[in-house]
C-alpha positions as CSV (number, residue, x, y, z in Angstrom):
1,X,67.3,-135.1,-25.9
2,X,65.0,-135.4,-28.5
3,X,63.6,-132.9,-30.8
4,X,60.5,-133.0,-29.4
5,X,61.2,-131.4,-25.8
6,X,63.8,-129.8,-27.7
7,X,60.6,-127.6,-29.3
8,X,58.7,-128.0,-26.1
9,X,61.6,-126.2,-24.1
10,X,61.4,-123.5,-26.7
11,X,58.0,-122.8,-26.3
12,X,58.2,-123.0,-22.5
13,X,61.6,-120.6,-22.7
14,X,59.1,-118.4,-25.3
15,X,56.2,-118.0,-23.3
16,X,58.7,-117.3,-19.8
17,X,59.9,-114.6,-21.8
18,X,56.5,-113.3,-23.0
19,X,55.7,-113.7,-19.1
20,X,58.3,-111.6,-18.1
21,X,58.0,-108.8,-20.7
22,X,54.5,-108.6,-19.7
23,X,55.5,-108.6,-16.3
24,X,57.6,-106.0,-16.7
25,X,55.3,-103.7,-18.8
26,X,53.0,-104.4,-15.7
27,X,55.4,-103.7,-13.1
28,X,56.2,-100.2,-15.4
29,X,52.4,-99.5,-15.4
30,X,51.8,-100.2,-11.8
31,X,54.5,-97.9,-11.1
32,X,53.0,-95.4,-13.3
33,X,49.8,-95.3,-11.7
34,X,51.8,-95.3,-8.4
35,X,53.1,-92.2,-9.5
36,X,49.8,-90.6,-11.2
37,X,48.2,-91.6,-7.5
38,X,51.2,-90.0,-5.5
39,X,50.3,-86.8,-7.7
40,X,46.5,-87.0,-7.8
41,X,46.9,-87.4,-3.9
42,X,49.4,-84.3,-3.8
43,X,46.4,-82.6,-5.9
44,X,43.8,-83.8,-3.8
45,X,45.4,-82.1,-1.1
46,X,46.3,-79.5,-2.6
47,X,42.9,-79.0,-3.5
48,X,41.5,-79.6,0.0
49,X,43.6,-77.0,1.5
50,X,42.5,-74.6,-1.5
51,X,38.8,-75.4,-0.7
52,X,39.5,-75.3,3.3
53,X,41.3,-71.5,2.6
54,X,38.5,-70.5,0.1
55,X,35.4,-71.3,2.6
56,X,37.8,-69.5,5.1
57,X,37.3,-66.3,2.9
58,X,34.0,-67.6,2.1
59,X,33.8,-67.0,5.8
60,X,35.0,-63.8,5.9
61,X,33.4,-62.5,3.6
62,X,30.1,-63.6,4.8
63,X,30.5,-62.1,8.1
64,X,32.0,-59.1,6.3
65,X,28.6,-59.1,4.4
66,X,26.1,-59.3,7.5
67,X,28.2,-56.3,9.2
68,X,27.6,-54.1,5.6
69,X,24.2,-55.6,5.9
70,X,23.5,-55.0,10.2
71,X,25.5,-51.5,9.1
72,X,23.3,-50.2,5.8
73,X,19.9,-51.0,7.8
74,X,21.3,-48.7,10.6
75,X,22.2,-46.3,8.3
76,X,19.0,-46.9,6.5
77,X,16.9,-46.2,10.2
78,X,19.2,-43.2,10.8
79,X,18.2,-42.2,7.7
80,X,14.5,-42.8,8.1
81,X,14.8,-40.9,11.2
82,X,16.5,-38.1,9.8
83,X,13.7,-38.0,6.8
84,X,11.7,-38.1,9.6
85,X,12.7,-35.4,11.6
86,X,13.0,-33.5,8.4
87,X,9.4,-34.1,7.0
88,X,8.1,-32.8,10.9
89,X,10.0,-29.8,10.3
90,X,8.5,-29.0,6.9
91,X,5.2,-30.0,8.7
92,X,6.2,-27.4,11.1
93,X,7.7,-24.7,8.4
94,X,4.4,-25.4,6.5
95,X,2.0,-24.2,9.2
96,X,4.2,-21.6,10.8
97,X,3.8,-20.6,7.6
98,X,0.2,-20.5,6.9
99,X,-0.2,-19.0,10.4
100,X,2.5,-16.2,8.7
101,X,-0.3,-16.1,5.9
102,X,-3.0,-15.5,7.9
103,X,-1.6,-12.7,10.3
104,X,-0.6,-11.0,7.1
105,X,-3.8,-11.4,5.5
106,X,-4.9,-10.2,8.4
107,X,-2.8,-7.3,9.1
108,X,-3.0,-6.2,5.5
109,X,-6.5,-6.1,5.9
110,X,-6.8,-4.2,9.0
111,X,-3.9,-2.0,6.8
112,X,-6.2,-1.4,4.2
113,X,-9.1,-0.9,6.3
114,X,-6.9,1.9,8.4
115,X,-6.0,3.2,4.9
116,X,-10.1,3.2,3.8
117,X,-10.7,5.3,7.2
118,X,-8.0,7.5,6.8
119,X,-9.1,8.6,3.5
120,X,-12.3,9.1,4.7
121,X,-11.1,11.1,7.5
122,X,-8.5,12.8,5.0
123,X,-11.4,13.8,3.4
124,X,-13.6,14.9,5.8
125,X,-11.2,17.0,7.0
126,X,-9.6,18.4,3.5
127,X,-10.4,22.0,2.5
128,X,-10.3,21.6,-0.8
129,X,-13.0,23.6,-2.8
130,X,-13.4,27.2,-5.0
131,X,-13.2,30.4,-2.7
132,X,-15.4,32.9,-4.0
133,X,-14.9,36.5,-4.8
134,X,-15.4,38.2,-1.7
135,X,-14.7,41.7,-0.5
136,X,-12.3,41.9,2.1
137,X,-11.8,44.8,4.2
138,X,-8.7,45.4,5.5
139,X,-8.2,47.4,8.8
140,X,-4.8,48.6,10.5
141,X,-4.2,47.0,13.2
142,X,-2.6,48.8,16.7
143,X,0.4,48.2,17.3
144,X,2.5,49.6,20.1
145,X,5.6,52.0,18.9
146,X,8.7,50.3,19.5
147,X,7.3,47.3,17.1
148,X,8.6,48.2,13.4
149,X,6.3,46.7,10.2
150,X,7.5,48.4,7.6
151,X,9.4,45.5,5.9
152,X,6.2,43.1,6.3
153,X,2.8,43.2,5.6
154,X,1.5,40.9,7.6
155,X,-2.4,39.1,7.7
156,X,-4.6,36.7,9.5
157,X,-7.2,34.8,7.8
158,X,-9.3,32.3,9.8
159,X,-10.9,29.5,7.5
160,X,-14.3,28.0,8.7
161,X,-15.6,25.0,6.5
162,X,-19.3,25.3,6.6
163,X,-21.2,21.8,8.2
164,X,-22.8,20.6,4.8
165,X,-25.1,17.7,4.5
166,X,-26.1,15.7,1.5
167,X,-29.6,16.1,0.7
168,X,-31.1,13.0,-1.9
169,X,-34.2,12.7,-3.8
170,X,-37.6,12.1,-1.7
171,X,-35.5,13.3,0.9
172,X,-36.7,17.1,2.9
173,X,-34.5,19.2,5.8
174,X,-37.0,20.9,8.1
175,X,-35.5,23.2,10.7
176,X,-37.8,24.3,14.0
177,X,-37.5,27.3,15.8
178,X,-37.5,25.1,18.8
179,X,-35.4,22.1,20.1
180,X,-38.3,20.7,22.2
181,X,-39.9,20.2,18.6
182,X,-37.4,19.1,16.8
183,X,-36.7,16.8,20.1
184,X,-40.4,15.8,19.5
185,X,-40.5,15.0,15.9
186,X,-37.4,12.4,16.3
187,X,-39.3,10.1,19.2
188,X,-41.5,9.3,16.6
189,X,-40.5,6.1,14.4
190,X,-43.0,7.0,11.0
191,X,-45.8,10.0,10.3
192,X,-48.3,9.3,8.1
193,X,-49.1,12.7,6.0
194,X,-52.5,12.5,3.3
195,X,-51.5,13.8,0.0
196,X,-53.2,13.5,-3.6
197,X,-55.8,11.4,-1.6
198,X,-53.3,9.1,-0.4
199,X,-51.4,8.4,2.9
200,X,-47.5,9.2,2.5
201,X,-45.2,7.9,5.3
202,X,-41.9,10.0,6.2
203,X,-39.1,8.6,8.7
204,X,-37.8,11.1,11.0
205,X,-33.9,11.2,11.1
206,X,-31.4,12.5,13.2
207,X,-29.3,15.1,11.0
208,X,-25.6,14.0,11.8
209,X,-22.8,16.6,10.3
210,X,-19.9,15.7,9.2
211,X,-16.9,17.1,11.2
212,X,-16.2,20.4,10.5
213,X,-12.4,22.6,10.6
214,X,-11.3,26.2,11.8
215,X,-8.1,27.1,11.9
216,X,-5.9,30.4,11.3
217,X,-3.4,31.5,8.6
218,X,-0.8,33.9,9.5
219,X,0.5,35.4,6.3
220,X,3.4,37.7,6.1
221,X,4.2,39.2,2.7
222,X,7.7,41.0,2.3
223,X,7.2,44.7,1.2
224,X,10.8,45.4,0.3
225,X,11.5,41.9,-2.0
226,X,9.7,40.2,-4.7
227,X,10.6,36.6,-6.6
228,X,11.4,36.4,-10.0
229,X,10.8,33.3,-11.8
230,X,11.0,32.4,-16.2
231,X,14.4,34.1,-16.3
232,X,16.7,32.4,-18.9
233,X,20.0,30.7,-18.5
234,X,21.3,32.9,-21.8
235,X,24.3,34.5,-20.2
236,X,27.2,33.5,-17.1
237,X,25.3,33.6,-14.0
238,X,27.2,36.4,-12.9
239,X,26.1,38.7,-15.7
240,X,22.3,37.5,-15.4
241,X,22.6,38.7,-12.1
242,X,24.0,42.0,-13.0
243,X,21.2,42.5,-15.6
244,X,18.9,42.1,-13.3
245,X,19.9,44.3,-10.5
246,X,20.3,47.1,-13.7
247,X,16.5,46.6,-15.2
248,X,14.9,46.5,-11.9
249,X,16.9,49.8,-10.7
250,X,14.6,51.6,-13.4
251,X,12.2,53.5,-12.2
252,X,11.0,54.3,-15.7
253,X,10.0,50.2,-15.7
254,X,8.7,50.5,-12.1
255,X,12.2,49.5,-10.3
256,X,13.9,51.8,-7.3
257,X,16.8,51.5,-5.9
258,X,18.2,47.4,-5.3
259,X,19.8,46.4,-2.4
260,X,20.6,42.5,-2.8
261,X,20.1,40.4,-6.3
262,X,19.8,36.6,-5.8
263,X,19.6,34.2,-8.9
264,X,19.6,30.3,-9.4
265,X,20.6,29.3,-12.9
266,X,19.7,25.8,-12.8
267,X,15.8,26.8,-11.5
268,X,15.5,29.9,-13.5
269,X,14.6,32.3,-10.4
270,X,16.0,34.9,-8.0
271,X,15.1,37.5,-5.5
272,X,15.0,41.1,-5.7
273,X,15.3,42.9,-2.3
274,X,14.8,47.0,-2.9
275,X,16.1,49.4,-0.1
276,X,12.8,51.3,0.4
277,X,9.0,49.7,0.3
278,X,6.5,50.4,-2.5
279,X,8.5,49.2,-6.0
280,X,8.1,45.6,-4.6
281,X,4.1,45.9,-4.1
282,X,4.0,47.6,-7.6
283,X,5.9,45.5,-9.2
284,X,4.0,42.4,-8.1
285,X,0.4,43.7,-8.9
286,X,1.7,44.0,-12.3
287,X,3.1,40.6,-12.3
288,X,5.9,41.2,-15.2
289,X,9.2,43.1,-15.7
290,X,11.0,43.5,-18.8
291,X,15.3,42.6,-18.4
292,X,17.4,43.3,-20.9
293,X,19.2,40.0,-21.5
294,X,21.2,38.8,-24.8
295,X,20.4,39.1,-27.1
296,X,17.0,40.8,-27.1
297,X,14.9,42.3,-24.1
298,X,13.3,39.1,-21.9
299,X,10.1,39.3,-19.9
300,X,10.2,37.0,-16.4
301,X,7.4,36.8,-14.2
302,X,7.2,38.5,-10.3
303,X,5.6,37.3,-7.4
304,X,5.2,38.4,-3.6
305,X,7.9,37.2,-1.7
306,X,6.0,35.3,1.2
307,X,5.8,33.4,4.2
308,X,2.8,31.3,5.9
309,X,1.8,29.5,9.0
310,X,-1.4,27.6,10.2
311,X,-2.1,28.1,13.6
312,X,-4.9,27.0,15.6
313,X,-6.3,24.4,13.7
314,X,-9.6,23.2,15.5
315,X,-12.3,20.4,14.6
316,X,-16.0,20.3,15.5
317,X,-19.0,17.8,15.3
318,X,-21.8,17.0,16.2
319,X,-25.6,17.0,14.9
320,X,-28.2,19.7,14.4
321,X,-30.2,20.2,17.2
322,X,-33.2,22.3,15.6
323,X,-33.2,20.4,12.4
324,X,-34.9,17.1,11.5
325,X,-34.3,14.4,8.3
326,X,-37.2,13.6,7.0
327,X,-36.5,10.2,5.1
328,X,-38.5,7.8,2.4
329,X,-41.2,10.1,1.5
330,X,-42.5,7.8,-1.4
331,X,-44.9,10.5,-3.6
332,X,-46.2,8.9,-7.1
333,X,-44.0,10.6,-9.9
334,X,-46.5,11.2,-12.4
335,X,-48.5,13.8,-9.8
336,X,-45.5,15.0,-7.4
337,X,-45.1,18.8,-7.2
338,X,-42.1,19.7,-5.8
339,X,-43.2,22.7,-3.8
340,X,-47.0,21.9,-3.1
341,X,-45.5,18.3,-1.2
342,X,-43.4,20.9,0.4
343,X,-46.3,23.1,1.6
344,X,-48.0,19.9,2.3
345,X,-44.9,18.7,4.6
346,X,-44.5,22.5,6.6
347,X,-48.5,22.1,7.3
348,X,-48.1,18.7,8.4
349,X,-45.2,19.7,10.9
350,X,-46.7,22.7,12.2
351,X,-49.5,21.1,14.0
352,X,-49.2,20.7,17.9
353,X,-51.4,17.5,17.1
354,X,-48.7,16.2,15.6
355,X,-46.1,17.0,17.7
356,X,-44.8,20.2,15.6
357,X,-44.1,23.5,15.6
358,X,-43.0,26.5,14.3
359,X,-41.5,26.1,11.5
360,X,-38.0,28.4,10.5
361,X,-37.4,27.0,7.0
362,X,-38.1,23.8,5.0
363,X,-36.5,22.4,1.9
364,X,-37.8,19.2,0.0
365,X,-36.0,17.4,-2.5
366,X,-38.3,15.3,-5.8
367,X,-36.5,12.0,-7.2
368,X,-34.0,12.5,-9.2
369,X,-32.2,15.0,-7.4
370,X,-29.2,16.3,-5.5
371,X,-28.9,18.7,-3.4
372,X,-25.8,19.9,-0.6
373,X,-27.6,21.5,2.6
374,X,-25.0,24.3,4.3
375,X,-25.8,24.6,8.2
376,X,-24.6,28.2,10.0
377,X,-25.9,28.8,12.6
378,X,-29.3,30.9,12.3
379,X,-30.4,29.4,9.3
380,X,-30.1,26.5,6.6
381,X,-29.0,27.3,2.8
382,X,-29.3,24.7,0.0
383,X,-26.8,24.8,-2.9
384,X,-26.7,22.8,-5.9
385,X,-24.5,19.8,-5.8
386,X,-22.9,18.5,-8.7
């Protein structure tokens, strides 16, 4: 064989073997990627099962979802009902309320308007006012012999309030001696009276009197025990007591002869009950007793020892029947005379023409003025008012 396919052989044998390696590094790859698809595959799947249990939960969770979602708008309208309800109860509360309010606006009103007309009444009807120095006579009273006084000195007073009337400036009282005139004078709305050559028109009023009281007080003052007040808490009780019973058995101080001693040493006072009448009445008139108390000589104050009751407590009212108001008599100041438009007033009244009369008494009142009218019943007295 010649060199020539000798060389060519080699080249073929070369390239057979190049061919081959290749082949083989192909066959090695292809098997490679065989194996890289096998796996991707495996993935793939892997992944597709992954994806198919994920939109599972996806699934799930979504329907879990709508039922928090269908569940929080029920709870939501339950809850807008409740607010509901809630907000019509305050609405409710609210005006329940407001009628409250009113109904105690109301009834405090007609509270305080009871409490205005009780204190009016409380003071129509209250005695309070200055008793003046009277004479009273007293006179034994008859008793039958088996009753026995000589322990109590006893008293009724009856209390009238007098029917008073408040009498103002350019204001006059005029009492007839007739009703029929007074009767008269009231029909008639205005009278026109000449005065200072001028016509003066006076209003005829009904006189109406305030309500007036009577009632009785039954006193009984003890004439065997007085009350002792001012005495000091300087010594035991027991000793104070003692004192006492020795300073009023004195008769050089005015004492006699005690029976019971009564003392209080957190109020200061006592009783003194004496077995006979007389030291007790002489001992109050003078109103102080000297008691020898440590450490020096003490003086304490005596009183009656009495007792009180109000019996028969009446009202009356009513107006005056005689007696006529005669209102808004409008006299220039700068020529008024008090008593000539008085004379001017009871010569006015007493003419028939004018439907007067006899006249009993007359009282007329200038601006500026106050006076407090007194009724009784046969005449009229006028006393300043302050």
């Amino acid at each position: 064989m010649s060199d020539l396919n000798m060389d060519q052989l080699s080249a073929e044998v070369g390239e057979l073997r190049d061919t081959n390696n290749q082949l083989r590094l192909a066959k090695a790859e292809l098997e490679s990627w065989k194996r890289k698809v096998e796996k991707a595959d495996d993935v793939k799947a892997m992944l597709v099962l992954e994806k198919l249990e994920e939109d599972d939960k996806k699934k799930n969770i979504q329907q879990e979802m709508m039922a928090c979602s269908q569940r929080r708008e029920e709870r939501q309208k339950d809850l807008t009902d409740k607010m509901n309800k809630v907000k019509g109860d305050v609405q409710q509360q609210d005006e329940r309320k407001q009628k409250l309010l009113a109904q105690l606006k109301k009834l405090q009103d007609e509270l305080q308007a009871r409490k205005v007309q009780s204190s009016k009444l409380k003071q129509k009807f209250k005695i309070c006012t200055q008793i003046p120095d009277t004479e009273v006579n007293f006179q034994k009273q008859h008793r039958e012999e088996s009753e026995v006084y000589d322990d109590v000195a006893a008293g009724v007073f009856t209390i009238i309030k007098r029917v008073d009337v408040p009498l103002k400036g350019g204001q006059a009282l005029i009492t007839f001696e007739e009703e029929k005139v007074a009767s008269q004078v009231l029909k008639l709305n205005k009278c026109s009276m000449s005065y200072e050559n001028s016509t003066v028109e006076v209003t005829p009023v009904k006189v109406i009197m305030d309500p007036s009281v009577k009632f009785e007080v039954h006193l009984d003052v003890s004439r065997r025990a007085v009350k002792v007040s001012n005495v000091p808490p300087s010594m035991a009780e027991e000793r104070v007591r003692d004192r006492l019973h020795i300073s009023f058995s004195k008769p050089s101080r005015g004492g006699a002869e005690v029976e019971t001693v009564e003392y209080d040493m957190n109020t200061g006072t006592g009783r003194i009950a004496f077995l006979q009448p007389g030291a007790a009445e002489r001992l109050a008139l003078k109103g102080k007793h000297q008691v020898d108390l440590d450490p020096d000589e003490v003086s304490v104050q005596v009183g009656p020892e009495f007792s009180y009751k109000l019996r028969r407590f009446q009202t009356f009212c009513g107006t005056a029947k005689r007696t006529v108001l005669l209102d808004n008599i409008q006299v220039a100041q700068n020529v008024e005379d008090e008593e000539d438009v008085q004379d001017h007033l009871e010569i006015y009244f007493q003419k028939p023409s004018n439907r007067g009369g006899e006249i009993e008494s007359i009282k007329y009142l200038s601006k500026g003025k106050a006076l407090r009218a007194f009724f009784c019943e046969d005449s009229v007295q006028t006393d300043a008012a302050l």
